[in-house]
C-alpha positions in Angstrom: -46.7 -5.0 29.0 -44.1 -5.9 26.6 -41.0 -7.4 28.4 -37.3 -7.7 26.8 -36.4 -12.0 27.1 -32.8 -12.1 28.3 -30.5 -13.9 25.9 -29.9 -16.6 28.0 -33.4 -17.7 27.0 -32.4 -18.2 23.5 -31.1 -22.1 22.5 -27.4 -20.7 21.4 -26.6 -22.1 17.6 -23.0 -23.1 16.6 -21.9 -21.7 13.7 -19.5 -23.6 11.6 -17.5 -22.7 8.5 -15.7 -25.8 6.4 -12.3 -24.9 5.1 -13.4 -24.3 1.7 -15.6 -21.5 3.2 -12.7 -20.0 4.1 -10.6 -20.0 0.9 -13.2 -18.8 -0.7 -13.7 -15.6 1.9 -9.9 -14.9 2.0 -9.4 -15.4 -1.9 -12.2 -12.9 -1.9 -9.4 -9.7 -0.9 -7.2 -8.7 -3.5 -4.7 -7.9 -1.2 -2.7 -11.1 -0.1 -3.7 -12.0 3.7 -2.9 -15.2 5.6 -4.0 -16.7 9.0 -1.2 -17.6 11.4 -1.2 -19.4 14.9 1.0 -18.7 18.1 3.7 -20.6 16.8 3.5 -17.5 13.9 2.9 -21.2 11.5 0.4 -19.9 8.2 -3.0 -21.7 8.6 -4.1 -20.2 5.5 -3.6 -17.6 3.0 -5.3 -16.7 0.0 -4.2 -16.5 -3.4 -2.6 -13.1 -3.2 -0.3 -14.4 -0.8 0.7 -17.6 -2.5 1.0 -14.9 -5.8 3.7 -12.6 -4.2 5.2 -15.4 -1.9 6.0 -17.3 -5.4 4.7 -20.3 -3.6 1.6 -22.8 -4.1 -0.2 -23.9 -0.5 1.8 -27.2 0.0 4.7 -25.1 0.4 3.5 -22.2 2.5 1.0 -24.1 4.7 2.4 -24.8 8.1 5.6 -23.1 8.1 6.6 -20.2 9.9 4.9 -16.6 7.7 8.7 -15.0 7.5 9.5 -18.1 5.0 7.1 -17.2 2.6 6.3 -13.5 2.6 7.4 -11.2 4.0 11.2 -13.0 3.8 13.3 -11.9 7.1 14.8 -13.6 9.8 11.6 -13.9 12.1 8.5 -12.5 12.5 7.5 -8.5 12.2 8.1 -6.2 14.9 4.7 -5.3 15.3 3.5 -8.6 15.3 5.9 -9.4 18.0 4.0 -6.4 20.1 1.0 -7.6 19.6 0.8 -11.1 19.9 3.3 -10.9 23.2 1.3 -7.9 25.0 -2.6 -6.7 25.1 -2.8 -5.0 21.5 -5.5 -6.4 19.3 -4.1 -5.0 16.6 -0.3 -4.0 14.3 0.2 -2.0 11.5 3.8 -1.4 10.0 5.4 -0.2 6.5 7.9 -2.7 4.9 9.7 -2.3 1.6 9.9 -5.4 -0.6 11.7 -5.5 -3.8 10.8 -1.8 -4.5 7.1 -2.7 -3.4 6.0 -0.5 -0.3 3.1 -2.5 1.5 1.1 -1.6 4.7 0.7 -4.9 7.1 -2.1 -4.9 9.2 -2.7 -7.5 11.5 -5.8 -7.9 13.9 -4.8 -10.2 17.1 -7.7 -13.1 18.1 -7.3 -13.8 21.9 -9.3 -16.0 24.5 -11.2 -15.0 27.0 -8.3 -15.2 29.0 -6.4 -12.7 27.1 -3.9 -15.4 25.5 -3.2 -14.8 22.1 -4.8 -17.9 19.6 -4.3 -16.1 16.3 -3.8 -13.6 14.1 -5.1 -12.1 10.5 -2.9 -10.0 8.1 -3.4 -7.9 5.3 -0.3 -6.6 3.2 -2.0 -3.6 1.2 0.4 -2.5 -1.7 0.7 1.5 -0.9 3.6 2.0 -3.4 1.6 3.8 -6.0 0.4 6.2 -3.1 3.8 6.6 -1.2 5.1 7.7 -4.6 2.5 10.3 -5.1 3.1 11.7 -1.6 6.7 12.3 -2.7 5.5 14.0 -6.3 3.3 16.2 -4.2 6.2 17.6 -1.3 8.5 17.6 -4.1 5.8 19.9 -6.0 5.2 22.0 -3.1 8.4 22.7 -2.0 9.3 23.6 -5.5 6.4 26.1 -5.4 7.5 27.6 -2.3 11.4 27.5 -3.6 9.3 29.8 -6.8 7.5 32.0 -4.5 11.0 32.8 -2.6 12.8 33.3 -5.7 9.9 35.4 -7.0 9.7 37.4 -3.8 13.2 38.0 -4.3 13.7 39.1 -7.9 10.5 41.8 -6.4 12.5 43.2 -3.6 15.7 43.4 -6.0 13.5 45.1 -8.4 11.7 47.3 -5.4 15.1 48.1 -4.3 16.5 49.4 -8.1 13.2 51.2 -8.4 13.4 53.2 -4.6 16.9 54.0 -5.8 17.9 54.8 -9.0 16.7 57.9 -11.4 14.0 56.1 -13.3 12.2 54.5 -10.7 11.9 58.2 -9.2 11.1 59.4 -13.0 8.4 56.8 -12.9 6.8 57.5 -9.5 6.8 61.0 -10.5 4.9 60.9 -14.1 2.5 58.2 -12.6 1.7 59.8 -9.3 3.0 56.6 -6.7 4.4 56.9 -3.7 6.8 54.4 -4.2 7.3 53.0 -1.2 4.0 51.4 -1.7 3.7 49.8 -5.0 5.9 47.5 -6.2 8.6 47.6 -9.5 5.8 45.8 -11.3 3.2 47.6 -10.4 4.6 51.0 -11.1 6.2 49.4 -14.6 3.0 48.7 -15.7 1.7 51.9 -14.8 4.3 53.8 -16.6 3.7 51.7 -19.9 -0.3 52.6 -19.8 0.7 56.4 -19.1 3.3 56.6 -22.3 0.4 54.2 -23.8 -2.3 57.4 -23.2 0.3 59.8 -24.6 1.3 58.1 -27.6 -2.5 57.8 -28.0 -2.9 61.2 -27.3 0.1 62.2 -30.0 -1.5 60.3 -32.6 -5.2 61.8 -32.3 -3.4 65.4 -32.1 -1.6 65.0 -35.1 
């Protein structure tokens, strides 16, 4: 009989990862991403980071995130939230010199709970934010067209219900027009002096 070992059973390897490792990992996103302690101090970033920061690694390394990128007077609010409470995770919208980014940040905690460190992403959503915009501005546009459309029909429903012609009309094409709108009933009209212009010319 075929019995499942528990894992205890199993010599536990360490698994270790040299700095370099590292770089080469975080360098791997396009997006810049850095590595901060309790004390919210970078231990590293990749080249992203450094990129939008406008700062090389001597400068950045070890000082507190807010004085490299993002710039403000202390850390992010949801970074505050998560690295003070239970969350293992933040995610926030900022605007940076007409640059919307998304910042994403996944807490590391003990076994204890205690927060150790933390991992963020800034992704660069400004392209996408922008085509949101386009796309209500399109559709309420559309819907501003539909209600201006819908408008001009009852106008024209209303001249048609009313006045002489519209009651010439419904009578030569055969509408009740209470049920077809101005449109409708023009084109109607047109095909029926179409057929008797038609009509004319053959007879003649």
């Amino acid at each position: 009989m075929n019995t499942i070992q528990e894992a205890s059973e199993y010599p536990v390897t360490q698994l270790t990862i040299s700095i370099e490792q590292l770089h080469y990992i975080l360098d791997s996103i396009t997006a810049p991403a850095f590595l901060h302690d309790e004390q919210f101090r970078i231990l590293l970033a990749n080249k992203a980071y450094y990129q939008v920061a406008h700062k090389t690694e001597a400068d950045s390394s070890g000082q507190f995130y807010w004085q490299s990128f993002p710039l403000r007077d202390g850390p992010l609010p949801g970074c505050i939230a998560a690295t003070t409470g239970t969350e293992m995770d933040s995610q926030e919208e900022l605007t940076i010199d007409d640059k919307t980014y998304l910042s994403q940040g996944i807490v590391v905690r003990d076994t204890q709970g205690k927060f150790t460190y933390a991992f963020h992403v800034f992704t660069n959503v400004t392209t996408l934010r922008a085509s949101e915009a386009n796309l209500k501005a399109t559709e309420a546009q559309l819907k501003a067209s539909e209600a201006n459309l819908k408008a001009s029909d009852d106008k024209f429903q209303y001249f048609f219900d009313h006045s002489p012609i519209g009651k010439s009309i419904t009578q030569l094409t055969g509408e009740n027009r209470g049920k077809s709108s101005f449109l409708r009933h023009a084109r109607l009209y047109q095909r029926r002096v179409n057929s008797q212009q038609m009509a004319r010319y053959f007879a003649s």
